[in-house]
C-alpha positions as CSV (number, residue, x, y, z in Angstrom):
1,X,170.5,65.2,136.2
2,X,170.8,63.3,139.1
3,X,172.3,59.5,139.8
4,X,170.4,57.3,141.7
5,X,171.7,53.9,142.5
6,X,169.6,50.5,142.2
7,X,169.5,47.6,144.0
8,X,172.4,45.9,142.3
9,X,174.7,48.8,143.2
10,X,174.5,50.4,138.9
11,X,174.1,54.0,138.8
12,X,170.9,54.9,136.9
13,X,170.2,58.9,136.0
14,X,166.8,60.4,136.4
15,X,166.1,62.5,134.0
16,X,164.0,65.4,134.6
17,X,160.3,65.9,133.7
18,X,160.1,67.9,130.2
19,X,157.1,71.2,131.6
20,X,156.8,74.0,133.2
21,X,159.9,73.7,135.4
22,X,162.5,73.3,132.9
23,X,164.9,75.6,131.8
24,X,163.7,76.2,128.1
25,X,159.9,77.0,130.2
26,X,162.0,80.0,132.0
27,X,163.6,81.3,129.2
28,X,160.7,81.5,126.8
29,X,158.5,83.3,130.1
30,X,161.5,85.5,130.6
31,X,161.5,86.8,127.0
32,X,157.6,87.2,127.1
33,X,158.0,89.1,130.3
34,X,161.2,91.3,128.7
35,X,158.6,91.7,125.3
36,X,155.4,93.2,127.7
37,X,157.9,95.5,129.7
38,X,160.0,96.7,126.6
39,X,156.9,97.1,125.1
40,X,155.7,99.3,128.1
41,X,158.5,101.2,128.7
42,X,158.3,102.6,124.5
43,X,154.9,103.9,124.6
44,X,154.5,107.2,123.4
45,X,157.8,108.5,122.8
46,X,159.1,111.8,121.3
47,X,161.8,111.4,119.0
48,X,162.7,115.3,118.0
49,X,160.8,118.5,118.3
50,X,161.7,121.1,116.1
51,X,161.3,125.0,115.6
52,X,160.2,126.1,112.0
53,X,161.8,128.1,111.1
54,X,164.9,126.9,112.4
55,X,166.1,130.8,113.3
56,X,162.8,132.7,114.2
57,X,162.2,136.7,114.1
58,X,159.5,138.5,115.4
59,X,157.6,138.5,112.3
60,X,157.8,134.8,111.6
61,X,154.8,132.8,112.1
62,X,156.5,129.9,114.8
63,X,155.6,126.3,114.3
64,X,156.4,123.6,116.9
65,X,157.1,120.5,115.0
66,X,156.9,117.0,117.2
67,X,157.9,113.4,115.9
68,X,157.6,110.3,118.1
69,X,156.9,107.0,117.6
70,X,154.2,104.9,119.8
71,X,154.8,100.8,120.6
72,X,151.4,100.2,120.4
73,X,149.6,100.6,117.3
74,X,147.9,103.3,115.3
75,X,148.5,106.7,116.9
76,X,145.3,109.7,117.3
77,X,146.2,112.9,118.7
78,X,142.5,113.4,120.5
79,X,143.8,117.1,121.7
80,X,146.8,119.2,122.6
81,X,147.0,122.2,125.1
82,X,149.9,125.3,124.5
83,X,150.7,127.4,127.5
84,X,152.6,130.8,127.2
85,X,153.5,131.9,130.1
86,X,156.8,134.6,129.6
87,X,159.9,133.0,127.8
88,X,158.4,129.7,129.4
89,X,156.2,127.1,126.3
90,X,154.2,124.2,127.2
91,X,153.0,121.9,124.2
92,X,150.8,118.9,125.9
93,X,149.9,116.5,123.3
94,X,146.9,113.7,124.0
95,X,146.9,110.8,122.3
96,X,144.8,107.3,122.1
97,X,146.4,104.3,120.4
98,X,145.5,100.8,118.9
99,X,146.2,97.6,120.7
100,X,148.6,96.4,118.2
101,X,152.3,95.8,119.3
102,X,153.2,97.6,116.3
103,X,156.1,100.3,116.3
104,X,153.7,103.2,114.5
105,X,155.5,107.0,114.0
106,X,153.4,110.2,114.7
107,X,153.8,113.5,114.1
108,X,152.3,116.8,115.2
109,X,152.3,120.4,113.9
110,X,151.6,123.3,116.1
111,X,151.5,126.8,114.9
112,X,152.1,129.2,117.9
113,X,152.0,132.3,115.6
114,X,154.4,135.4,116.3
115,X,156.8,135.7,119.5
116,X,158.8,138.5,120.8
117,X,162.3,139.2,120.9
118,X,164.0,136.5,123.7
119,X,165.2,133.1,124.9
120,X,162.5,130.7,125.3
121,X,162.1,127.0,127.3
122,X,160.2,124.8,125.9
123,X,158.4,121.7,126.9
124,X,156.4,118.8,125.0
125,X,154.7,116.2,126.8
126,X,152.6,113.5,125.2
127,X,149.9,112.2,127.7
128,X,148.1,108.6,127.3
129,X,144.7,108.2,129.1
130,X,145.8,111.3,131.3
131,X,149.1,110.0,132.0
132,X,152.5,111.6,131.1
133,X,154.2,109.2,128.7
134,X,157.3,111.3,128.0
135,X,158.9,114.8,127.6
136,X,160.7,116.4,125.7
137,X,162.6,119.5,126.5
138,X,164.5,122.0,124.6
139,X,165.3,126.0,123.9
140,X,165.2,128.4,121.2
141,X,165.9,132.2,120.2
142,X,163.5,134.8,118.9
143,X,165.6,137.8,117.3
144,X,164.4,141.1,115.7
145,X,163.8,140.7,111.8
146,X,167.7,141.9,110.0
147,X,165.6,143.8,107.5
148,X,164.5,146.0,110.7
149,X,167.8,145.9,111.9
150,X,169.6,147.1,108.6
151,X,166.9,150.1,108.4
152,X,167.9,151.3,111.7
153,X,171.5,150.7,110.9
154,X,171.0,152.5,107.4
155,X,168.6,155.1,109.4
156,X,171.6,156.2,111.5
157,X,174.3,157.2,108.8
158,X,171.0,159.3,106.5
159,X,169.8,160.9,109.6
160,X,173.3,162.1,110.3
161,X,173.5,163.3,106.8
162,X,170.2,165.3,107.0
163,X,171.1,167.0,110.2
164,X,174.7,168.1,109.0
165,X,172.8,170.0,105.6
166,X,170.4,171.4,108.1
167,X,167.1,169.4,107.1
168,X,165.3,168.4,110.2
């Protein structure tokens, strides 16, 4: 507000012009801008990834489980690529989404099948319109099957028994 003096020396206030200028204009364009970008910024996220099982052998059948939630609308995984390369995974997952600003959760399955013995890296990505929306990385061990182990442990001692009563 700003006084402004007439001819007879009385102060008299302007007041300002109610539009784009003032300071409730600002705030509401602020908060649509922080909505678009906040909006932006959540697309296609991965929330967890796990391992099924949770400890793996070599004679499991692996599954790479992947939960995310998407800021736009209905989710649809169009494809997904795995790369094994080594003790290094790659799980890309492709998706197309709605136009609604609507928080939606997704989830994907991927059965990788039977792994050997080891330490392996492993990275999910979630592409949008052959973009990279987020990753997702994490680690996980393979061991031999305890039933195979506890026959060779077992194996041992009855072998040693054999060869002491001369069966070979």
């Amino acid at each position: 507000m700003r006084r402004k003096m007439n001819g007879r020396g009385k102060a008299m206030e302007k007041k300002g012009k109610m539009g784009e200028g003032t300071l409730v204009a600002k705030i509401i364009k602020m908060i649509i801008i922080s909505a678009l970008f906040i909006s932006a910024q959540a697309a296609a996220s991965i929330i967890d990834v796990n391992i099924v099982p949770i400890l793996p052998t070599t004679v499991d059948q692996i599954s790479i489980q992947t939960y995310g939630r998407e800021s736009k609308g209905p989710v649809y995984i169009t494809s997904t690529d795995f790369y094994h390369n080594g003790t290094l995974l790659e799980l890309d997952i492709y998706l197309d989404v709605g136009f609604l600003n609507v928080v939606t959760p997704w989830q994907h399955f991927e059965d990788i099948g039977t792994l050997p013995k080891g330490t392996y890296d492993l990275t999910v990505r979630t592409y949008q319109e052959s973009v990279v929306t987020d990753t997702y990385p994490t680690s996980f061990e393979v061991v031999p099957e305890p039933t195979i182990v506890s026959l060779i442990c077992l194996g041992i001692p009855f072998l040693r028994v054999l060869t002491k009563r001369g069966c070979q």
